[in-house]
C-alpha positions as MATLAB code, in Angstrom:
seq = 'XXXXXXXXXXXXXXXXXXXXXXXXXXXXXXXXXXXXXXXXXXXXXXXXXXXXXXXXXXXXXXXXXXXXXXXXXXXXXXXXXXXXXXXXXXXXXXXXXXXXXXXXXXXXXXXXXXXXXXXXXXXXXXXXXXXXXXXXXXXXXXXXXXXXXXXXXXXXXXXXXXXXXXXXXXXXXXXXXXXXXXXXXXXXXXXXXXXXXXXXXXXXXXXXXXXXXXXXXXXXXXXXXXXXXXXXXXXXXXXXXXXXXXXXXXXXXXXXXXXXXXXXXXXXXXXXXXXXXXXXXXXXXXXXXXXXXXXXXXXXXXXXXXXXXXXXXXXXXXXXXXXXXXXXXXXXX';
ca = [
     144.821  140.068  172.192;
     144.303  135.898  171.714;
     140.746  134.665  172.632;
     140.889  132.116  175.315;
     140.260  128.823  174.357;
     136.852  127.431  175.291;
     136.074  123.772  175.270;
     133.017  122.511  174.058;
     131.553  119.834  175.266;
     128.639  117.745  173.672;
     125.403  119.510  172.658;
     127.284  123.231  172.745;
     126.792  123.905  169.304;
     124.669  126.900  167.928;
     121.033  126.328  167.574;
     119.820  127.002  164.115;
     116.095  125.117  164.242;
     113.681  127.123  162.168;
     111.147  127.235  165.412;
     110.823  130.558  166.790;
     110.887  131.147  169.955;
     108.184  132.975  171.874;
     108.240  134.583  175.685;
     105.043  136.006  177.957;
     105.894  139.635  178.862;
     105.403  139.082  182.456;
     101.750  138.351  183.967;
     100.346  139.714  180.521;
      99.077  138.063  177.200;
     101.457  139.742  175.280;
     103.691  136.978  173.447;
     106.335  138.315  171.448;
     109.961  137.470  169.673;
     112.797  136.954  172.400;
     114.633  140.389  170.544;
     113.124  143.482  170.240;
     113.610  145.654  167.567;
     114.279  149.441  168.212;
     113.249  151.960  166.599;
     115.371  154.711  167.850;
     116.750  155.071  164.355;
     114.158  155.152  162.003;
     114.444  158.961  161.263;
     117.193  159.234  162.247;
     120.420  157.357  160.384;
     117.469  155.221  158.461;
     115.537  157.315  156.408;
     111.756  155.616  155.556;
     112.589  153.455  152.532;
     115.548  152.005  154.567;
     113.549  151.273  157.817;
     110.723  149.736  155.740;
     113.730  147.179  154.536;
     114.858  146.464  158.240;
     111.090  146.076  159.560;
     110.623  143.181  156.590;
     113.467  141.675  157.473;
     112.960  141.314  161.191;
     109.161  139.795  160.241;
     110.460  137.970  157.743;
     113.306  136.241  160.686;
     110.330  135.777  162.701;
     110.552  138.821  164.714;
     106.768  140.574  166.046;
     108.398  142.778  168.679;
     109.000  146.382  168.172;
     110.210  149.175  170.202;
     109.674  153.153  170.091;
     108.941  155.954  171.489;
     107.062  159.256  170.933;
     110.427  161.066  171.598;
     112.470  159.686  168.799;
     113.715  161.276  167.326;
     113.357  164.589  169.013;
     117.430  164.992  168.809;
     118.100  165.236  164.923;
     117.898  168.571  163.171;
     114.580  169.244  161.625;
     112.701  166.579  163.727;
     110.564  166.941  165.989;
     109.870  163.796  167.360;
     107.445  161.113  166.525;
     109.491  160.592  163.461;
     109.530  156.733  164.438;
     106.158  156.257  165.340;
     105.210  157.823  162.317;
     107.717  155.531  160.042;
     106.499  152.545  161.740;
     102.343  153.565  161.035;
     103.288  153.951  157.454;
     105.216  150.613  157.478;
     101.938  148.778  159.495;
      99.641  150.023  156.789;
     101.650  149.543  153.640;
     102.188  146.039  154.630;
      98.739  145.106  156.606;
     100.147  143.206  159.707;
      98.964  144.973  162.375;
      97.483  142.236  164.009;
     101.084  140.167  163.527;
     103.133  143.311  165.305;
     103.163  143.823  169.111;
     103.950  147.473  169.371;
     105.544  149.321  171.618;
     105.906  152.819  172.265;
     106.555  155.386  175.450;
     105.089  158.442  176.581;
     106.244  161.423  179.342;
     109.808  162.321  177.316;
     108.486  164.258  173.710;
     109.698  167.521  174.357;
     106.274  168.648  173.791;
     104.856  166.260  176.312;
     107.038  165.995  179.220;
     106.040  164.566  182.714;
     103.508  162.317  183.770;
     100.767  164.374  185.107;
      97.558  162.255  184.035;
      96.818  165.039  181.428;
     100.066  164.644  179.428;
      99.771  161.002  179.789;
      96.865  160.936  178.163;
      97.362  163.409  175.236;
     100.710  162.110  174.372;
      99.015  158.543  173.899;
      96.788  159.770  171.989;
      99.431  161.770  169.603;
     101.507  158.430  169.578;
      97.550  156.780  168.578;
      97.944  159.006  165.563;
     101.456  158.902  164.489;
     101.439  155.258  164.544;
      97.798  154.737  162.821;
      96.367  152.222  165.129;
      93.655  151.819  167.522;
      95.266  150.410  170.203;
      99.230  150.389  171.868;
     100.282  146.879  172.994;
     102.845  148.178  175.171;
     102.831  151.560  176.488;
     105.838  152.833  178.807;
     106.193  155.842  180.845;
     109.623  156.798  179.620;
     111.183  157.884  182.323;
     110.089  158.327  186.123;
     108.578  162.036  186.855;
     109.089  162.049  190.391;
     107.380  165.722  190.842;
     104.020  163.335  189.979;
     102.501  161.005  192.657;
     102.450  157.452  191.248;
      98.595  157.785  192.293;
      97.878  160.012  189.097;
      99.947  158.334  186.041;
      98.783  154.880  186.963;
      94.850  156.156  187.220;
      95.626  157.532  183.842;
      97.421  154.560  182.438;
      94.531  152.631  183.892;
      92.046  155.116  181.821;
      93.733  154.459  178.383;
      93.719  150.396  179.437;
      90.099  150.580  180.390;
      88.839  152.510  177.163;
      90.829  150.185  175.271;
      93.589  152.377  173.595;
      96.279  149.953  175.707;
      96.586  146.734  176.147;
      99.517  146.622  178.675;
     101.624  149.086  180.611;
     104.854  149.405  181.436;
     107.910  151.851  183.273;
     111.248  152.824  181.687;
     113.817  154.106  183.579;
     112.463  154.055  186.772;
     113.777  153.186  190.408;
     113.135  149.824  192.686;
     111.432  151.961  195.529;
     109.040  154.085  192.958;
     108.328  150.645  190.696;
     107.278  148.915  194.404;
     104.991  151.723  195.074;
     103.787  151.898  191.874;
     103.100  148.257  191.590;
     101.491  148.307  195.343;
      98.780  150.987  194.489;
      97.690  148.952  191.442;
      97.306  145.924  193.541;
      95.508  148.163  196.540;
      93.393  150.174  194.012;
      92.922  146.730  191.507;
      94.015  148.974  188.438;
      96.182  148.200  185.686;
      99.788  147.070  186.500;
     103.014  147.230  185.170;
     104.120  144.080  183.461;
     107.313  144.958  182.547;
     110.693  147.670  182.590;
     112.856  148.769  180.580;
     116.482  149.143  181.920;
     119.724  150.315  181.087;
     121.694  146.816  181.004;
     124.076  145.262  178.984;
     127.362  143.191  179.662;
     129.504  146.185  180.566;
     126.149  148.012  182.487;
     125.459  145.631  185.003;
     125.172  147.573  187.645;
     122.379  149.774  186.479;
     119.654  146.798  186.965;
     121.250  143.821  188.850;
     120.445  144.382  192.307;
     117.165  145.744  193.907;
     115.154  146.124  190.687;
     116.029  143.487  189.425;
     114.628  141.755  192.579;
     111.624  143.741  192.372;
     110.938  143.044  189.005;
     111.510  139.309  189.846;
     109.191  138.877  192.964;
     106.326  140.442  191.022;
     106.715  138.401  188.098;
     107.307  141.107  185.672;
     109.757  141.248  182.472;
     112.490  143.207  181.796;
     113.501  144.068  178.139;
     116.604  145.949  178.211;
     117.645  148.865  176.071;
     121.521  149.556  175.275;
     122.052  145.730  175.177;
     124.653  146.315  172.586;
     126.437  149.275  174.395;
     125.670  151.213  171.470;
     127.633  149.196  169.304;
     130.622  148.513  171.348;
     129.411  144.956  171.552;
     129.760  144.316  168.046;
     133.281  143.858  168.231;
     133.908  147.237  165.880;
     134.886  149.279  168.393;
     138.739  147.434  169.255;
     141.737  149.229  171.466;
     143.934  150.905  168.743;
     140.998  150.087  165.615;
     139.966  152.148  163.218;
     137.526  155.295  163.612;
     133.646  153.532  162.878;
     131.510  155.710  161.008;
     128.471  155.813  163.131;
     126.316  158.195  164.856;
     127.202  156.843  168.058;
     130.540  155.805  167.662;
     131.327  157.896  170.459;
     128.974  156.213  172.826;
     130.194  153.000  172.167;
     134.345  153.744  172.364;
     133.721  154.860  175.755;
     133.654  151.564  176.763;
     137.347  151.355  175.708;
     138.205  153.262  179.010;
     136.464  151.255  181.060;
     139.089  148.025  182.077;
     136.007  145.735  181.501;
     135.804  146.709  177.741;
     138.715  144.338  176.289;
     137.837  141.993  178.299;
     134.525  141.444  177.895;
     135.377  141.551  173.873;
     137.946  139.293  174.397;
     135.564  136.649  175.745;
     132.713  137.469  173.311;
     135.467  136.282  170.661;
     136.281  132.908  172.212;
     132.656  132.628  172.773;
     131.426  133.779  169.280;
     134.428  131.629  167.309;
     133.270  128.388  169.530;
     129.851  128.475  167.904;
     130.904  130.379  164.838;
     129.057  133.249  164.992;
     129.154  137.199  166.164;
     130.166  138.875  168.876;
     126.580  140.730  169.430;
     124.944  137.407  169.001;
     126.703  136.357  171.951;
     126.303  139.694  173.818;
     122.041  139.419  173.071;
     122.505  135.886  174.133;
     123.933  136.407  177.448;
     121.687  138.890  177.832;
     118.577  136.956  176.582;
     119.619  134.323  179.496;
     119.988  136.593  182.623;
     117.307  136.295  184.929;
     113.878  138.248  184.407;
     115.022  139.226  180.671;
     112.625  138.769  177.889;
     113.934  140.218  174.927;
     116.740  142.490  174.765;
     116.274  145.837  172.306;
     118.869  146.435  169.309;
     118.455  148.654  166.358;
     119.561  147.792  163.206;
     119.692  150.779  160.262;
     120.404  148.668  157.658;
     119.122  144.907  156.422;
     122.659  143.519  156.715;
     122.979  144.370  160.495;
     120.058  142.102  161.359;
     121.132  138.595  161.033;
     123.573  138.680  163.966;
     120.630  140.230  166.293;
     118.227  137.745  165.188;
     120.047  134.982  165.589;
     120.839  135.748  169.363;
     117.187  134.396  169.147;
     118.209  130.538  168.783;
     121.505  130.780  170.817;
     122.198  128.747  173.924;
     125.058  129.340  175.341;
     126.550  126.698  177.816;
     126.705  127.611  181.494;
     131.072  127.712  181.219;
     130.483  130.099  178.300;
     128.029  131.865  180.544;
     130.666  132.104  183.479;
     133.369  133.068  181.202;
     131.526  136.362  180.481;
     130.024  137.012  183.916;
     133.542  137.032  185.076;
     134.614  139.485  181.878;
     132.326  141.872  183.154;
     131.724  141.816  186.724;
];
């Protein structure tokens, strides 16, 4: 399938300057890299000596943000979770930088810790504490909502950790617009700590998942969103192609999915003309997009070796002009 042409007009060129960017997570004072690197597979298809290489390479490209979770990674044989946090403690001593990382991590899906009730809250933190080898969580998010628990009791707990100083900011994964409102309200009402910022489902062919009412909650109380799954688990890479080859990859089958969907070719056919105009990658662009949507900060992708990295981090320096930005909103609405 032929790429559309795109024109380019002056100034849409790729922007290589060596500055790194920075963006404020919200209302917090947590500044951090405009990607986030996850850590879903460290200990999983990265074994320690290869996630040490992709966590040097990320710092070295300027990154500071990094994503886990006590959960990961629960799902592999032998594992029981923490596996991540763990990898990433050893990696934080060996190299001394904790003060250059902003770490963070989520609590309320290990499958020893499930729930929020204000007692597993506060364990779990402190098992994640451990694991990583640090004295204090930059980011902490409740992983997923645990509607069976009153909003009242995880966000006195979360405000426990803040106040005692094992967290430095909060923050909800996976959670609804009418539970994130009422969870917001009661830390304004009660003047306890507050979420700064989500963690969403959302990527160029997920839209629906976060644009709309969260979104706009997340917008009118000046929080942050930093997406997970902003590369469709691969798809967006451009490796997973109508009639391609099998990809040998762990989630191969999460990504060809998309195939089905009658927004997959497209939106890959537009990443192409958009990725050849400023001679780069298809996931660049993807991040990019992403990076520009309202209310993102830094879109999450995982990288298990070294050599998957320079795409992701150079989503970091890409503008994309606003016809290249229409071109893929119509792709994948």
């Amino acid at each position: 399938m032929a790429a559309p042409a795109i024109r380019l007009t002056s100034g849409m060129t790729e922007n290589h300057s060596d500055s790194r960017p920075g963006v404020t997570l919200g209302t917090s004072d947590l500044t951090v890299f405009p990607l986030s690197l996850g850590g879903n597979v460290f200990g999983w298809t990265a074994d320690e000596a290869q996630s040490f290489a992709v966590l040097d390479a990320f710092a070295a490209g300027g990154g500071n943000f990094i994503d886990t979770a006590d959960v990961y990674s629960a799902w592999v044989p032998g594992n029981t979770g923490g596996e991540s946090e763990t990898i990433i403690g050893n990696w934080l001593r060996s190299r001394g930088n904790r003060d250059d990382v902003v770490v963070a991590t989520k609590v309320g899906a290990h499958p020893e810790s499930t729930g929020l009730k204000a007692h597993t809250v506060k364990s779990a933190t402190e098992e994640s504490l451990r694991r990583l080898g640090v004295e204090r969580i930059d980011l902490l998010y409740t992983h997923r909502d645990d509607t069976d628990t009153p909003v009242e009791e995880f966000i006195a707990a979360l405000d426990e950790l803040v106040k005692e100083g094992k967290v430095r900011e909060i923050a909800a994964s996976n959670i609804s617009a009418e539970r994130l409102t009422e969870a917001l309200d009661f830390s304004a009402r009660e003047g306890l700590a507050r979420y700064v910022a989500v963690q969403p489902h959302y990527n160029l062919v997920s839209r629906n998942t976060y644009e709309g009412p969260l979104a706009e909650v997340v917008a009118a109380h000046g929080l942050s969103s930093v997406p997970y799954f902003a590369l469709a688990s691969g798809f967006l890479t451009g490796k997973y192609r109508p009639g391609g080859a099998d990809v040998d990859s762990a989630r191969a089958q999460g990504a060809a999915r998309y195939l089905d969907d009658p927004r997959g070719p497209k939106v890959l056919t537009a990443l192409d003309a958009v990725a050849a105009a400023h001679g780069t990658e298809p996931a660049t662009v993807a991040l990019a997009w992403l990076a520009s949507r309202p209310t993102v900060a830094a879109p999450i992708a995982s990288a298990r070796t070294v050599e998957q990295l320079p795409p992701l981090l150079a989503a970091a320096t890409l503008r994309l002009a606003p016809e290249e930005l229409a071109l893929l909103d119509e792709a994948s609405a």
